[in-house]
N, C-alpha and C positions, 0 to 999 in steps of 0.2 A: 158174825155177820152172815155165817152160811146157816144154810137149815139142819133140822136136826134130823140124823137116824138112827139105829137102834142101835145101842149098846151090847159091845158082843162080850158074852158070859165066860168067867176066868178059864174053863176048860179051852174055849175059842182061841182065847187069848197063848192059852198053851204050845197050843197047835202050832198058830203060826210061828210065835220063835220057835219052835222045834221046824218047821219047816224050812222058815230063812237061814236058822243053823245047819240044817244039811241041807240046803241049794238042792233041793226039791224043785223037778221042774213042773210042777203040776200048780209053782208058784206063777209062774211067768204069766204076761198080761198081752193085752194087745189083740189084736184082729188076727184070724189065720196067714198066716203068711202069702200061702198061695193064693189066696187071693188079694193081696195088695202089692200094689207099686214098689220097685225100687228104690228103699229113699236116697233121696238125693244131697242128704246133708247126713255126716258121721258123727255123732255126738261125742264129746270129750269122752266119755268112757269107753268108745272104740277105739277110739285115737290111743287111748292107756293100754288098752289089749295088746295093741299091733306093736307096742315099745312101751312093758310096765318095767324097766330098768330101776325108774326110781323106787317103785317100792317093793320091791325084790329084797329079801332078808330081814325085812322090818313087819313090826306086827301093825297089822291098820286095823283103828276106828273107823267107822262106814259110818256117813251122817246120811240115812236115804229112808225114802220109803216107797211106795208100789207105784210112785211113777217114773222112779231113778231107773227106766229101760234102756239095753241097745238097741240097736238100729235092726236088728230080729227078735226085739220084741221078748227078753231075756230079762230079767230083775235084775241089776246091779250086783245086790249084795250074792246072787247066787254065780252071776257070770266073775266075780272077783274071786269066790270061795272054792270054784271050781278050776282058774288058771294057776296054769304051773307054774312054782316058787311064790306063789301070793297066802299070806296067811292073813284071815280076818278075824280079830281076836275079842272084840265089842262093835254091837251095831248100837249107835242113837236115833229117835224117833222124835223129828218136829210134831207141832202141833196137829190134831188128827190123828196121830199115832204111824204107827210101820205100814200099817196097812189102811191109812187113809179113810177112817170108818168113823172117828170122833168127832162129835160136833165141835164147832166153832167154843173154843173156850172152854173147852170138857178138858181138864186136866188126863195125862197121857200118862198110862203106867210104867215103871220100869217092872222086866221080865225077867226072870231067871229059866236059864237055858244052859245049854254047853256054850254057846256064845249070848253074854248076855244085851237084853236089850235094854240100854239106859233111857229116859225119857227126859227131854230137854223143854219139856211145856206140864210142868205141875209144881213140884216144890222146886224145883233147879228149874233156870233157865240155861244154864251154859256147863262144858262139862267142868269136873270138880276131878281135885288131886287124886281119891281113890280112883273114878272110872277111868283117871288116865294112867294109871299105875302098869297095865299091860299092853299099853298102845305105846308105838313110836311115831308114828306117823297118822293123821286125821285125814281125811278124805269124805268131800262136802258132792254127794249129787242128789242135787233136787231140783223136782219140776216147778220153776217159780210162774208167776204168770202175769206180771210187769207193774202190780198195783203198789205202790210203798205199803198200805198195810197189811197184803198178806203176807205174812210173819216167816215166811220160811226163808227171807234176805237178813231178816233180825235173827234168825237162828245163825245163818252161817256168821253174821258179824260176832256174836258169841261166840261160837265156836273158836273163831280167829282171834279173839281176845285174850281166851283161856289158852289158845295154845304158846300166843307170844310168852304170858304170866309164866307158863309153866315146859317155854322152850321146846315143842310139840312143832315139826314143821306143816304144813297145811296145804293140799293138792285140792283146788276148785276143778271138779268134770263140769264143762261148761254143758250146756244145751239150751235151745230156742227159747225165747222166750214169743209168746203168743200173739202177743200184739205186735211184734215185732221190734224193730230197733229204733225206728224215724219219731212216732208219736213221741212227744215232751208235752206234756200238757198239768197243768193246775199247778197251785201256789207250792214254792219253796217251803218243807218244813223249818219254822221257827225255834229259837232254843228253848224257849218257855213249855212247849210242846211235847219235845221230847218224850218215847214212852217206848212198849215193847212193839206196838204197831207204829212207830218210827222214829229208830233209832238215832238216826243222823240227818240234815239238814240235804234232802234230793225232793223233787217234786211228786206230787202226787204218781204222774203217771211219767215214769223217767226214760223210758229209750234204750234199756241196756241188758245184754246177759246177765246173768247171776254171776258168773268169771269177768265181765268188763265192770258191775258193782263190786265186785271184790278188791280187783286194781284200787279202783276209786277209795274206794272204804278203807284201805290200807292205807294210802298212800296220801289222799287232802285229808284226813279224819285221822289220822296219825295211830292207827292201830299195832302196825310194825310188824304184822305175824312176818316167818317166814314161809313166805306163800309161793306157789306157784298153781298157773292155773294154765290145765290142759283144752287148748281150745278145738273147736270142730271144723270139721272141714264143708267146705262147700257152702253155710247158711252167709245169707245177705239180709241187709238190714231191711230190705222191704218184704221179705219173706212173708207169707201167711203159712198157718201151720200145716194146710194144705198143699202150699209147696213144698214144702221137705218132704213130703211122703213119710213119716218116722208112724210107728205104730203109736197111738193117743190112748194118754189112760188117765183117766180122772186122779188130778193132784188132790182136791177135797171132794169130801158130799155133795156141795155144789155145785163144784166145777166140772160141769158133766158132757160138755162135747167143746170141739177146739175153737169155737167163738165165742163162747162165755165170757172170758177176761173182757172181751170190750163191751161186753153188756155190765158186767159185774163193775169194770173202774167207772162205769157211767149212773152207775145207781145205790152201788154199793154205800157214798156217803149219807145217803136220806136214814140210813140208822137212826142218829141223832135229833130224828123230828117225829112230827107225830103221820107219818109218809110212810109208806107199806112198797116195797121194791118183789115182792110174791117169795120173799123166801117160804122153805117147806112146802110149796106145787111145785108144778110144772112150769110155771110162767117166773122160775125164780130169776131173779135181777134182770128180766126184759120188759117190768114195768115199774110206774111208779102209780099206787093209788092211796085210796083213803075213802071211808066213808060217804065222805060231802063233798066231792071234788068231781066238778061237774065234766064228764071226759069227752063227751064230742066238743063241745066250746075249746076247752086247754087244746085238745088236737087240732084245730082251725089254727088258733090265734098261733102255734109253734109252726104247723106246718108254712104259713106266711113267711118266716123267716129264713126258709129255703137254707138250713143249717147244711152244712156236707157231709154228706156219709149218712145221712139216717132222715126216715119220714115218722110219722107218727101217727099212730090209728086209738082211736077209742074204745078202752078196755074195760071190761068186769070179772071179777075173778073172787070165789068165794074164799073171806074168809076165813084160815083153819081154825081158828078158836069157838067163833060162834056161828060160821056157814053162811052170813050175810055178805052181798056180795060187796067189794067196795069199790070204788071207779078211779078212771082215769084214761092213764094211755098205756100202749105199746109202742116199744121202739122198734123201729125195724133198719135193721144198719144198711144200708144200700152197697156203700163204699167205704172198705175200713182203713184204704193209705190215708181217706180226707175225714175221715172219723175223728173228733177230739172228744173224748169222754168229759172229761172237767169240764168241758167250758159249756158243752150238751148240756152236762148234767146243771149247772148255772141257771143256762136259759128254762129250763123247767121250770125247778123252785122258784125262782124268781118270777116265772108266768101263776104258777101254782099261788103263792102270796100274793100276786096282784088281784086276781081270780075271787078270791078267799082269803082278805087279809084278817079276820073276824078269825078263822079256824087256822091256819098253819102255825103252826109253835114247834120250839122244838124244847127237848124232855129236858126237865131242870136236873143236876145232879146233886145228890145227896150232900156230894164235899168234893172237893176240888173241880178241874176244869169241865167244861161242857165235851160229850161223846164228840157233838157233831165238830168243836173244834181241835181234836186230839186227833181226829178221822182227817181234815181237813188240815193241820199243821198251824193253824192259826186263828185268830177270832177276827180276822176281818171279814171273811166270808158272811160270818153270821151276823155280825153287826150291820155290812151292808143290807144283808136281805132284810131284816127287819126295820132297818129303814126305809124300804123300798125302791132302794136303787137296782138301776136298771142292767140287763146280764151283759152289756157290754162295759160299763163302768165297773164290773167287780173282776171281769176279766183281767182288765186293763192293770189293774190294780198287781197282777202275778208275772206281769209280761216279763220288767226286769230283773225280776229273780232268776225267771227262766232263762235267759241272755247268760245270766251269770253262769249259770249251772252249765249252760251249752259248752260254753270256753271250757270250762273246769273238768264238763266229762273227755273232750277231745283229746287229751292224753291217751286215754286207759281204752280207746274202742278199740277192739280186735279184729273186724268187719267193714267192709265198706258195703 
């Protein structure tokens, strides 16, 4: 679902495990220091700096990639290799790769280095008896960004599976999540659903760290690892990523500055139709178009609805394959504590199909289920809108899942 960039050439690929293996600081990421803010929230992998007691004499696996930073703006895997009694003996690479460069769905290489880098998105999804042959202990930091299908909450739940299988204990470094903690939004994934973009039964847009999904995932989903998850200090659950002051580094290709997650959980589902959200520009998931989709009308008739959190303008934007331009809207998020993605994204499609019931479809699949409802967790989404029912009745229709869910995460939150 993200767009695509280029493919870096195996010497590239050399380089950089040779750099994450000697914590090379010419890796680190992030804004100059001197000139940004104090952040105001310590990310679990500081909190492990300041007291790495637990894995002191043990060799770690590092499950990260180039946006697993501290709080100065340091790579994970370099700021772990360089503290004293820390040995890191395999790094694994979610989807994207180590350094965050693969497109969407581009199988991710394993490297060989002096510390090798296994790949957990190509023929393996999770790690396997050899890669854990020299690891005692696993350790998960990665920058997720609150959507169920971006895959890097499916990675660590792998992770955490293999290690229970293969008696590996499991340290979550927690960090922010972008959208923050409060939004709960869209339908409960169903069991029929099930896949590597959502593994377990949480809403589209669920409300929780990657360390409070861990809990969770452990503990109602009966995974069992022996986990422990190091939390941060200072983040609140209505946080914008602008308030922790943390130095921001692009988790994918696409996710390119710290408001994207709520454009992307708001548009990212039109995959599954014949609806263009600008992946590959600049306007990627801050619109929804298409050919024939008449974009000042759709912007009228949405903006009436006086939705919260976002207005909507009338877009064109060429596109990449054949330079024609194709229409619609722009979002434009006003307020993102009253932003709901899903139920936004709803009122669209479901304006868009009223608009143009003759042209909206979505793509049939070759064999098994439909994208848009593996994306979505279910096929009522899509059965409603092709009936043409209306974006408050298909709301309506996820409300008590979400109820359910609410109760169910309230254990495991770390944050108020």
């Amino acid at each position: 679902m993200i767009g695509a960039r280029p493919r870096l050439a195996p010497m590239t690929w050399a380089l950089v495990a040779l750099i994450l293996a000697l914590g090379s600081p010419t890796a680190a990421q992030g804004p100059a220091q001197s000139a940004a803010p104090s952040p105001v929230v310590v990310p679990g992998v500081d909190a492990l700096l300041a007291d790495p007691g637990i894995l002191r004499g043990k060799r770690i696996g590092l499950v990260t990639h180039q946006a697993g930073l501290t709080a100065d703006g340091r790579l994970t895997s370099e700021a772990l290799a360089k503290a004293s009694g820390l040995q890191v003996t395999a790094l694994f690479a979610p989807e994207h790769g180590i350094d965050g460069t693969l497109d969407a769905g581009e199988a991710v290489p394993t490297l060989s280095s002096r510390t090798p880098i296994y790949s957990l998105y190509g023929l393996v999804f999770q790690p396997t008896r050899p890669m854990l042959a020299r690891v005692d202990v696993l350790v998960v930091d990665l920058q997720d960004v609150g959507v169920r299908p971006f895959t890097y909450t499916s990675t660590m739940a792998n992770v955490m599976s293999a290690a229970r299988q293969m008696g590996k204990p499991v340290v979550i470094l927690d960090r922010p999540n972008p959208i923050g903690g409060v939004i709960v939004d869209g339908p409960v994934l169903e069991p029929e659903f099930r896949s590597f973009i959502g593994p377990h039964p949480i809403p589209y847009v669920f409300g929780m760290t990657i360390g409070e999904l861990a809990q969770l995932y452990n503990k109602e989903f009966d995974i069992g690892a022996a986990l422990t998850v190091v939390p941060m200090r200072g983040w609140k659950r209505g946080m914008t990523w602008a308030d922790t002051a943390l130095p921001w580094a692009n988790p994918s290709p696409g996710i390119t500055y710290p408001e994207a997650p709520y454009y992307y959980a708001a548009t990212g589902p039109v995959d599954g139709t014949n609806v263009w959200n600008g992946v590959a520009t600049e306007s990627r998931f801050q619109v929804m178009l298409a050919s024939w989709i008449n974009g000042p009308v759709l912007a009228e008739r949405l903006n009436k609805y006086n939705l919260p959190g976002v207005r909507f303008s009338a877009s064109a934007v060429p596109y990449p394959h054949t330079g024609e331009p194709w229409h619609g809207v722009r979002f434009h998020i006003t307020d993102p504590a009253t932003f709901r993605p899903s139920a936004t994204s709803i009122y669209v499609l479901a304006e868009i199909r009223r608009l143009h019931p003759d042209k909206f479809a979505f793509k049939q699949p070759r064999r098994g289920p439909f994208l848009f409802d593996l994306v979505w967790g279910t096929k009522a989404v899509r059965l409603a809108l092709s009936r043409g029912d209306a974006a408050p009745a298909i709301i309506a229709q996820w409300q008590p899942g979400l109820e359910r869910f609410q109760k169910l995460r309230e254990p495991h939150l770390l944050y108020r």
